[in-house]
C-alpha positions as CSV (number, residue, x, y, z in Angstrom):
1,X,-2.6,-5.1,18.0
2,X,0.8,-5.5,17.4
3,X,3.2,-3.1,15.9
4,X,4.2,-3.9,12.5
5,X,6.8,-2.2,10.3
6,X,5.4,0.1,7.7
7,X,6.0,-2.8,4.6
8,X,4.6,-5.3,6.3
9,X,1.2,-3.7,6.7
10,X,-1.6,-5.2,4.8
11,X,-3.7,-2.3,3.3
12,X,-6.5,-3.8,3.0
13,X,-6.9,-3.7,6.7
14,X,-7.5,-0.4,6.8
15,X,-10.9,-0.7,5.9
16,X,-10.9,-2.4,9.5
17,X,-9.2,0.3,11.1
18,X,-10.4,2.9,13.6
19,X,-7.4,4.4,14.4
20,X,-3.9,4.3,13.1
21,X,-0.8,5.4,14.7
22,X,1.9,5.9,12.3
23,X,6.1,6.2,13.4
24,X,8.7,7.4,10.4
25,X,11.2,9.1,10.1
26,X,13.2,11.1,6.7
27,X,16.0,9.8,4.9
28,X,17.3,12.7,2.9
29,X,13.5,13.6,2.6
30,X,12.4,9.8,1.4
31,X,10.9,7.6,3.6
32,X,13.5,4.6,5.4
33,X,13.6,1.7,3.4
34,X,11.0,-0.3,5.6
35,X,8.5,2.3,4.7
36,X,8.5,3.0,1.0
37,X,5.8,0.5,0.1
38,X,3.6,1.9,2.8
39,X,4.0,5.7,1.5
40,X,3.3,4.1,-2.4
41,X,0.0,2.4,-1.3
42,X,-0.7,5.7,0.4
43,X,-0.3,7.8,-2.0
44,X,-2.2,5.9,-4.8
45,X,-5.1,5.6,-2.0
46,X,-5.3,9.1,-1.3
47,X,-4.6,9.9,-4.9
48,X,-7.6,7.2,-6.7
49,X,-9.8,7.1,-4.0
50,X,-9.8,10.6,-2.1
51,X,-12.0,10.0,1.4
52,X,-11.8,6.4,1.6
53,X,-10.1,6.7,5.0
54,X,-13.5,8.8,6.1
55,X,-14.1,6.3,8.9
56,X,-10.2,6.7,10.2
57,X,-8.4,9.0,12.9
58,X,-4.6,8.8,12.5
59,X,-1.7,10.2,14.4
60,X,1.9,10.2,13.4
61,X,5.1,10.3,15.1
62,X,8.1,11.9,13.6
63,X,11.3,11.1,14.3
64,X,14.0,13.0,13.2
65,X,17.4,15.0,13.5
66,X,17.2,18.7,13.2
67,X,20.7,19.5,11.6
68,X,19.2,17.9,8.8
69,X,17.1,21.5,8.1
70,X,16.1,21.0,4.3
71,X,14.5,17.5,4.9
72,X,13.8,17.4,8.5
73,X,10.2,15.8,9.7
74,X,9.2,15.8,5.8
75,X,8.6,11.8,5.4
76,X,5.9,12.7,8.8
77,X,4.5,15.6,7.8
78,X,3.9,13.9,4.0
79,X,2.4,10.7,5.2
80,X,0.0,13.0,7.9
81,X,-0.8,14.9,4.5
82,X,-1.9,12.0,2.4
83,X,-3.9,10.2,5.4
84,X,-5.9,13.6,5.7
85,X,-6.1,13.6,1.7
86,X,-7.7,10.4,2.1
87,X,-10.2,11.3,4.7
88,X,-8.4,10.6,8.1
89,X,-8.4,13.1,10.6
């Protein structure tokens, strides 16, 4: 399908969803202002309903500038965090 930015995603669907492919990057360690929905949803999935993604595999992408040290990849490395706390692999 389609690419669609990360607020535009209907969550639902990822009851649907074999695999998911995930692209984000960190704005002073938040995630860009397309995304923060997304990384709610996430975390209240992961958080209420641990292993609900069983029947996913997920990969993300980080993008991200490395003189930025203190926050650099975090938004990634958080949203690959709650997709495993939710079952992905």
């Amino acid at each position: 399908s389609d690419p669609i930015e990360g607020d535009q995603f209907d969550f639902e669907a990822l009851g649907d969803t074999d695999y998911l492919i995930v692209s984000t990057s960190s704005c002073l360690g938040f995630p860009p202002s397309n995304f923060i929905d997304f990384s709610h949803q996430l975390k209240l999935a992961a958080a209420t309903n641990p292993g609900c993604l069983d029947h996913m595999r997920h990969t993300v992408w980080g993008n991200g500038d490395e003189r930025w040290r203190a926050t650099y990849m975090s938004m990634p490395r958080y949203v690959d965090r709650l997709l495993e706390e939710g079952g992905s692999t």
